[in-house]
N, C-alpha and C positions, 0 to 999 in steps of 0.2 A: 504494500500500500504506500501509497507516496500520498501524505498527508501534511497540509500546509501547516502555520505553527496558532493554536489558538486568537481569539483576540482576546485585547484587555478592554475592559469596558469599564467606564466611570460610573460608581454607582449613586454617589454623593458625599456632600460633607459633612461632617459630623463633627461636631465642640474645634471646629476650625481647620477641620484633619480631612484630605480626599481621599477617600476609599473607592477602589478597586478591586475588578473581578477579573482575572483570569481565567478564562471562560473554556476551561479543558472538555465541559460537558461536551461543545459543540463540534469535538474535533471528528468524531465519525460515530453515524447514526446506532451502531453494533460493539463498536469497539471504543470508548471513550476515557474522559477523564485520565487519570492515575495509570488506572489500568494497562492502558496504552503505553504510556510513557514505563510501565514497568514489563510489558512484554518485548516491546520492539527488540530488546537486545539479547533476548530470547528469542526468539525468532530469527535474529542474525545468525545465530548460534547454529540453528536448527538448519537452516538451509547452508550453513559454509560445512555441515557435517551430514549434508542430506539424511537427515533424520525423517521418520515417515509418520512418528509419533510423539504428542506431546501428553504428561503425564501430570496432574496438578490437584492439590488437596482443596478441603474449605467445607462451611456448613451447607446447612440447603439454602440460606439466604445468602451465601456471600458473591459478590459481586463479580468476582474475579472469574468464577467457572465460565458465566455465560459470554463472558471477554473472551477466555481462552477455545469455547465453542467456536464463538463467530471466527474469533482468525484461525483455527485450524481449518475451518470453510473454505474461506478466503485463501489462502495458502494451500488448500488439498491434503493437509495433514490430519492426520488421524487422532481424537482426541480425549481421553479418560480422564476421571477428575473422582477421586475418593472423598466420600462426603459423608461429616461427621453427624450419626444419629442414626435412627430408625427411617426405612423409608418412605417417602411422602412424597407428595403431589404437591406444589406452588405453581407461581408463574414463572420464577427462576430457574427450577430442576425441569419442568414443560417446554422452557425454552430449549435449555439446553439437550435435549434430547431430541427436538425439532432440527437441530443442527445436526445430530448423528452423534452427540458427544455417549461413553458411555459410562456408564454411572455405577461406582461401588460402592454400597453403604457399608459402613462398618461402626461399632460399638462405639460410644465416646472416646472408652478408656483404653481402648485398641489405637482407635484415632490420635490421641495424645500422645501415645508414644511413638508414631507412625513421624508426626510431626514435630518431637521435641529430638528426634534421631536426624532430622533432616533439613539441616540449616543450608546448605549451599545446592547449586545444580547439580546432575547427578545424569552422566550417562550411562545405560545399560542397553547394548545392543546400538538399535534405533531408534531407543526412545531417550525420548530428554525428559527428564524427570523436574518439574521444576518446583521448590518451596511456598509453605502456606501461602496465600499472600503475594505471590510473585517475590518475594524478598529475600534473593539473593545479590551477590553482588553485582550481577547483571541487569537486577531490577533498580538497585541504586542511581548505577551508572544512567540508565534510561530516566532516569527526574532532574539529571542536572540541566537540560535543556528546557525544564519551568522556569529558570530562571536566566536561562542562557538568552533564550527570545523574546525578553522585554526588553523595549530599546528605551525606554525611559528612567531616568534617579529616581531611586522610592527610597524610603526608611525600614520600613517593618515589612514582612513577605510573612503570610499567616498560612497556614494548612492544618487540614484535621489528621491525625493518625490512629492507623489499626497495629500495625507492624512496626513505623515507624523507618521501611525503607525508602518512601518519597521524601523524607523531611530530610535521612541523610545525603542522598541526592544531593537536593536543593541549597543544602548546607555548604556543599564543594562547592557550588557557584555562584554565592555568597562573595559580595566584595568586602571588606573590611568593617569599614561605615555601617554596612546594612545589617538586620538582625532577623532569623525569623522564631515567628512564634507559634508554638504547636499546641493543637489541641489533641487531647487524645477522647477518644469515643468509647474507651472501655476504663473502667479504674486497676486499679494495681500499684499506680505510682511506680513503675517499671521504663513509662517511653524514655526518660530523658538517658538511662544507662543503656538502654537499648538499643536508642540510635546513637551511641557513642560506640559500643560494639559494629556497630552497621557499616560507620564510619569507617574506622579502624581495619576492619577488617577487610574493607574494599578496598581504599586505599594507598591501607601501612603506612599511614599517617595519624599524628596524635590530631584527635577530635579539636576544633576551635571551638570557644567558648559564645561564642556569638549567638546563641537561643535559647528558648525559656519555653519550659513546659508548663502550660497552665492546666491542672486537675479540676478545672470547677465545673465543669459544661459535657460531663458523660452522662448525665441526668439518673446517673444509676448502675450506667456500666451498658455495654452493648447490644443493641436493639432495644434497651428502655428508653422510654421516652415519657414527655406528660402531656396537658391540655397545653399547657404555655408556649411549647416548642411548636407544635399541631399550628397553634394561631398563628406563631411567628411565621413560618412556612408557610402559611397565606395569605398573610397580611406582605409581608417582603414578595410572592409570586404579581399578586396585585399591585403594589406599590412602583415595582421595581419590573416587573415582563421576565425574572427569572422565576425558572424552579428550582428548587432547591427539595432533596432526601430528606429523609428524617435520621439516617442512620451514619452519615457519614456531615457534610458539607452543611445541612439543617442545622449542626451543631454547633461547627465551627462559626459560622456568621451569627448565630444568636451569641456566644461569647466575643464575636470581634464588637458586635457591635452595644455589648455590654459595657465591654471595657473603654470604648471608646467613652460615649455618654457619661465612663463615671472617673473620667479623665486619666487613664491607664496609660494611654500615648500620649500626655502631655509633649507641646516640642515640637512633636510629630509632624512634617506635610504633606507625605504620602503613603498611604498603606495599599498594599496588593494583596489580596484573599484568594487563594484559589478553589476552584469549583470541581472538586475531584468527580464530578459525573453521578454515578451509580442512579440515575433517576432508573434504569430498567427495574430496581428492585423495590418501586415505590407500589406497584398493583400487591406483588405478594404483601408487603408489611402492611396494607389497604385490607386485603384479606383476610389475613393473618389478627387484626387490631378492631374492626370495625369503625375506623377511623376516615376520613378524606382529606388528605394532604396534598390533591393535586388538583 
């Protein structure tokens, strides 16, 4: 796929401050966000070793599968995706089986171990075996171009995290001056060591100091959510002509634009937000919640 680079779009000003979107959702109707930017170099991979198969873990809600579905399409590759729990029917595991992906479900606690063994790529044969999350150091290297194709100075560069491999990405291409700020979407108080390993061990370079993990805006921890986030993500859909997740990007913008309002960027005169996609997985958590977020 030859895919041009997102745009950035002005969303407005806030206690003085111009905020900006990063508009990764918009880079390919199947293939978007994060996602994208964490396969592509996987995908490189795959075709400089003509591999015929791509191999990738995740729940039934996560995002990644139906990413790794569509471009295995796309590409003619063949493609398996072990999925943690019992199994089930969404719009997410329906999707991906529409594409021809094939699906193993296995035990949580199977699952855990499947994925606490399996931190980097991994070939076997023809397949490429790739980590939770895309987050190896292939999926790193593939975020540093979030920040590589913005041609404008900003301050603060903001992203939500699961894994915590986009943020280290982004990090590497990080100028000095600028700082980004991460949200994580699941609790633990683990991102900020996390992507210092990410870091590290893609680059073999000591982590810079340059980011801040903020824990306040997981509403619970992964896939919870409440009535506040729900409004927000309609009130900012109408306000603003974007949509935004509930599980990913919903997050992170109700904390950018928290902090903002209660003078967190004091200083500040431009911030970039990025819109890591996942809108495919907004019908299932619709389904799944009896909610409407879109």
């Amino acid at each position: 796929m030859d895919l041009s680079k997102s745009i950035l779009q002005r969303i407005d000003k806030i206690n003085g401050i111009d905020l900006y979107l990063k508009r990764d959702d918009l880079i390919h109707k199947d293939v978007s966000g994060n996602k994208w930017r964490k396969l592509k170099e996987h995908i490189r991979l795959a075709l400089e070793k003509n591999i015929d198969t791509i191999e990738t873990f995740g729940g039934a809600y996560a995002n990644l599968l139906p990413s790794v579905a569509a471009t295995g399409k796309i590409y003619g590759v063949k493609t398996i995706a072990t999925v943690r729990g019992e199994e089930i029917a969404n719009p997410t595991i329906d999707y991906c089986r529409k594409l021809g992906m094939e699906l193993r479900f296995v035990s949580r606690a199977r699952y855990k171990e499947i994925a606490r063994n399996l931190r980097e790529v991994v070939i076997k044969g023809k397949t490429l075996i790739v980590p939770e999350g895309g987050a190896s150091k292939y999926g790193v290297i593939g975020c540093e171009d979030i920040v590589n194709e913005i041609d404008m100075d900003f301050d603060i560069i903001t992203v939500d995290a699961g894994t915590g491999a986009t943020a280290a990405g982004m990090l590497r291409a990080l100028k000095k001056h600028q700082k980004l700020v991460v949200i994580p979407v699941l609790k633990g108080e683990f991102m900020k060591v996390e992507i210092k390993r990410l870091y590290e061990d893609t680059y073999g370079k000591t982590c810079p100091d340059n980011y801040d993990v903020i824990e306040d805006y997981h509403f619970g921890g992964f896939v919870k959510w409440n009535l506040d986030l729900i409004e927000f993500i309609n009130l900012f859909r109408n306000k603003y002509g974007v949509q935004l997740d509930p599980i990913y990007t919903g997050k992170q913008l109700y904390g950018v634009i928290n902090l903002m309002e209660n003078g967190y960027f004091k200083g500040m005169n431009n911030i970039v937000s990025v819109h890591t996609g996942g809108l495919q997985g907004i019908s299932g958590f619709e389904q799944r919640f009896g909610v409407k977020c879109s």
